[in-house]
C-alpha positions as CSV (number, residue, x, y, z in Angstrom):
1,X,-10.6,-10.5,-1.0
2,X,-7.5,-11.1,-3.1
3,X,-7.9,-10.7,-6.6
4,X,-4.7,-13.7,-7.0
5,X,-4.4,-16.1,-4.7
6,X,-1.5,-18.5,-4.2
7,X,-2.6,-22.0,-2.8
8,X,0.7,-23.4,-1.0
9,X,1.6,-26.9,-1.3
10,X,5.7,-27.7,-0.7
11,X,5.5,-30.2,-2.5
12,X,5.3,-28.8,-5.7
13,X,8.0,-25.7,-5.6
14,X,10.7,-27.9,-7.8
15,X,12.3,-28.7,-5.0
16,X,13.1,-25.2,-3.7
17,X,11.9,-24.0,-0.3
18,X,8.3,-22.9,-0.2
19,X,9.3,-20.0,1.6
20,X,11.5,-18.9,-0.7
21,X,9.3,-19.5,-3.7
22,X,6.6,-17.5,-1.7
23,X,8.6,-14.2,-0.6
24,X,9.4,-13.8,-4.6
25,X,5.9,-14.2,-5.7
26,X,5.3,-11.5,-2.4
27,X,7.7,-9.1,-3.7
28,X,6.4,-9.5,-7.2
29,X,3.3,-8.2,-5.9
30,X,1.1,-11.3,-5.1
31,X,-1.4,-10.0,-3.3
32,X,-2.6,-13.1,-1.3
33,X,-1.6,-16.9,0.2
34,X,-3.8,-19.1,1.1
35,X,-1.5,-21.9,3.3
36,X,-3.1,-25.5,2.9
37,X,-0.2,-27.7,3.7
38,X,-2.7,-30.4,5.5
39,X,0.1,-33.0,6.0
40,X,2.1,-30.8,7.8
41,X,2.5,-32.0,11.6
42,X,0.9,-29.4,13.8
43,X,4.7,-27.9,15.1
44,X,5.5,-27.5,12.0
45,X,2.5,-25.8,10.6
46,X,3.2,-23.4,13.6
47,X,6.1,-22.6,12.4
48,X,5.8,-22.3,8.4
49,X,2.4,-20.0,9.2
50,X,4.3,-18.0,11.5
51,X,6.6,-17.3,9.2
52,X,4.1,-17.1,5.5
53,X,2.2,-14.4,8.1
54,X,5.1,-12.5,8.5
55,X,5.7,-12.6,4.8
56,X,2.6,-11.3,4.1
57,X,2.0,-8.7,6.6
58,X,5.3,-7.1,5.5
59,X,4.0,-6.8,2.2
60,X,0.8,-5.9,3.0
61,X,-0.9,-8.9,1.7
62,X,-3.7,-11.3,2.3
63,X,-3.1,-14.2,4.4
64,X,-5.7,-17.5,5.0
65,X,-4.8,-20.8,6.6
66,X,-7.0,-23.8,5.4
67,X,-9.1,-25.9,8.0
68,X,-7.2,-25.0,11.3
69,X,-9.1,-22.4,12.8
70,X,-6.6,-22.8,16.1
71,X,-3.8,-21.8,14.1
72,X,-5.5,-19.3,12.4
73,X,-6.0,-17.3,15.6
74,X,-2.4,-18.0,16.8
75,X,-0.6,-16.6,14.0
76,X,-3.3,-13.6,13.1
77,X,-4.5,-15.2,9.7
78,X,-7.0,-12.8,7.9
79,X,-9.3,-15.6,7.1
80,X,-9.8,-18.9,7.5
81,X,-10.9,-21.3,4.6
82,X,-13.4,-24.3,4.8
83,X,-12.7,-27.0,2.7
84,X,-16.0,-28.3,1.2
85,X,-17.0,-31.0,4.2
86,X,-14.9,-28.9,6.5
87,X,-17.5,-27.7,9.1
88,X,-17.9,-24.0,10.2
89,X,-15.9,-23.4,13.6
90,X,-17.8,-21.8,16.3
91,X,-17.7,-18.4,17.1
92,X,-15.2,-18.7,20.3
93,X,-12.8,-21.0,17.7
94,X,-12.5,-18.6,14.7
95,X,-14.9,-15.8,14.4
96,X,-13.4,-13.7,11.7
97,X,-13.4,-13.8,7.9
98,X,-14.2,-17.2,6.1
99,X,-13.3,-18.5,2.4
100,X,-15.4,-22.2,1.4
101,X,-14.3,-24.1,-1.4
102,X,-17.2,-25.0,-3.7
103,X,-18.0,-27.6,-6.7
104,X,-21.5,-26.3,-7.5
105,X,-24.7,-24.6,-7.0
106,X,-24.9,-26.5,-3.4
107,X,-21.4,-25.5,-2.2
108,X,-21.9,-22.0,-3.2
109,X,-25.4,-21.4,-0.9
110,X,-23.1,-23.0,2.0
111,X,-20.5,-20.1,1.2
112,X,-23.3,-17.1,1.8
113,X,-25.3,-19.1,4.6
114,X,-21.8,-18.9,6.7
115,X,-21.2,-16.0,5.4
116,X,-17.9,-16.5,3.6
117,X,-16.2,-13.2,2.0
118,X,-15.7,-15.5,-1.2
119,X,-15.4,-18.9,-2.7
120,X,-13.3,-20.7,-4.3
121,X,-15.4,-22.6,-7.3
122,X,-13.6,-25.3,-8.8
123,X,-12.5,-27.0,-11.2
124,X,-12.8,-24.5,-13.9
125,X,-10.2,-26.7,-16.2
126,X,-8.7,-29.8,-15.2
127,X,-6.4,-29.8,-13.1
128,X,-3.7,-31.6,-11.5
129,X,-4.7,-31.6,-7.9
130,X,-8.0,-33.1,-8.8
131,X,-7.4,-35.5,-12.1
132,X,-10.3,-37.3,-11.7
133,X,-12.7,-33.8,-11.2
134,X,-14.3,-33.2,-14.6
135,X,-14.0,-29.8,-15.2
136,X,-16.8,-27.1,-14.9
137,X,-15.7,-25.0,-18.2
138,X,-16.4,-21.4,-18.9
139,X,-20.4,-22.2,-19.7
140,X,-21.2,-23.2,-16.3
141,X,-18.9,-21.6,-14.3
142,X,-20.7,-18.3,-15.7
143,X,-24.1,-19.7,-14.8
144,X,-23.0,-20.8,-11.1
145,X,-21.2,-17.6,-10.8
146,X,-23.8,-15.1,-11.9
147,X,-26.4,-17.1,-9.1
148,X,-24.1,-17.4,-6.4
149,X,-24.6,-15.3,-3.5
150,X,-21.1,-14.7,-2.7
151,X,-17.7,-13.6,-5.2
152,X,-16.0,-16.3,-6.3
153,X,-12.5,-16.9,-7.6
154,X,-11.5,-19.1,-10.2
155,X,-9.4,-22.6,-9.1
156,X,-8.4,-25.9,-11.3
157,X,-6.1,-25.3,-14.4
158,X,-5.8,-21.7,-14.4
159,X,-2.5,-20.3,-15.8
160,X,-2.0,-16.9,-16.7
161,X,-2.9,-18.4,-20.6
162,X,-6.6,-18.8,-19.6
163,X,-7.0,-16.2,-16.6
164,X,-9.1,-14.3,-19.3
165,X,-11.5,-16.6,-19.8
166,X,-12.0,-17.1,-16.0
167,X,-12.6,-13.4,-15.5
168,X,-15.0,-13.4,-18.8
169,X,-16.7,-16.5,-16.9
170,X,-17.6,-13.4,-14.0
171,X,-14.7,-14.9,-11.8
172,X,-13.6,-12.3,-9.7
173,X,-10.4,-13.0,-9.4
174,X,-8.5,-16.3,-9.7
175,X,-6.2,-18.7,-7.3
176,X,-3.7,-21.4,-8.5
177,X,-0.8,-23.4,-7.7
178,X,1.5,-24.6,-9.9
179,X,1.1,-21.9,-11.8
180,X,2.9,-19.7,-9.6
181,X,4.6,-22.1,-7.2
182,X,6.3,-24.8,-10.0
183,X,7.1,-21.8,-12.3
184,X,10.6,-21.4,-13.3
185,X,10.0,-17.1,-12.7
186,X,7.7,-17.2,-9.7
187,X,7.9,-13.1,-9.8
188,X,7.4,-12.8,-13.7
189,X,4.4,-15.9,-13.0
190,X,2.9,-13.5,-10.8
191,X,2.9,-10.2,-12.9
192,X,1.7,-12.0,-15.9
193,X,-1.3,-12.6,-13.7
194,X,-1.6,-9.3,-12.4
195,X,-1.9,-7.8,-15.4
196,X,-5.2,-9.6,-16.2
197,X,-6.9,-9.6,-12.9
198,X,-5.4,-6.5,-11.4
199,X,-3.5,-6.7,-7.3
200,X,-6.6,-5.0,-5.7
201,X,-7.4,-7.2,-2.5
């Protein structure tokens, strides 16, 4: 489990190549991607995993693909993640490590009955890719992390700023995206979160 992980969406790297935007953050020391990218026709999310795997591996980092358990297997993904009504794949689809995005108490049991590695509880602060999510805050994040059954990382809002308070919250780590991908200094983006939550995957 990554203690930083870097959600990707191209659509929000300032108009520079994902790629790009994700070896820097790599070579910085990022020590985890998590490719989402649902729009992306099936060819081309061969094609951008492929080469996000490749990334990683050379560096030694973490890499999950969201909700396509196929492509997961075909490019050697460490883990897959489960979107919140995404079901679990069958053995014979996917039958290594899972991720499930949670809201609550309820999405957090669903993470240890499938037995994710970790989940990703959101949204701690508002956030951008949900607007209309109210936020959990630091009180009951704490309360949902301390009973869940599974680590969880922190996701919604989080900026190196407020990583603190996510870890304080028992978060044990923390994911994000425009924090690292819309950043002017990707690299300096990610050591500033490194040295809150630490690289250890």
């Amino acid at each position: 489990m990554p203690h930083l992980l870097m959600i990707t969406d191209r659509h929000r790297t300032g108009g520079r190549a994902l790629n790009d935007v994700v070896t820097r953050a790599l070579d910085a020391g990022l020590p985890g991607v998590l490719f989402r990218d649902k729009d992306l026709p099936d060819a081309e999310a061969v094609d951008q995993a492929i080469a996000l795997r490749d990334a990683t591996s050379a560096r030694g980092a973490v890499f999950f693909v969201a909700e396509r358990p196929a492509l997961a297997r075909r490019v050697g993904a460490d883990g897959l993640h489960l979107g919140e009504a995404a079901m679990a794949p069958e053995p014979h689809a996917w039958d290594g490590a899972l991720s499930v995005a949670a809201h609550d108490a309820g999405g957090l049991d669903r993470a240890g009955r499938v037995g994710a590695r970790f989940a990703l509880l959101s949204p701690l602060f508002a956030t951008r890719s949900h607007p209309q999510a109210r936020p959990l805050g630091p009180e009951r994040f704490a309360e949902l992390a301390a009973g869940s059954p599974v680590p969880v990382l922190a996701l919604g809002g989080i900026v190196p700023a407020n990583a603190v308070e996510a870890t304080a919250a028992g978060a044990a780590g923390v994911a994000c995206i425009d924090a690292i991908l819309a950043a002017d200094d990707p690299a300096q983006a990610v050591g500033d979160f490194l040295g809150i939550v630490g690289d250890n995957g």
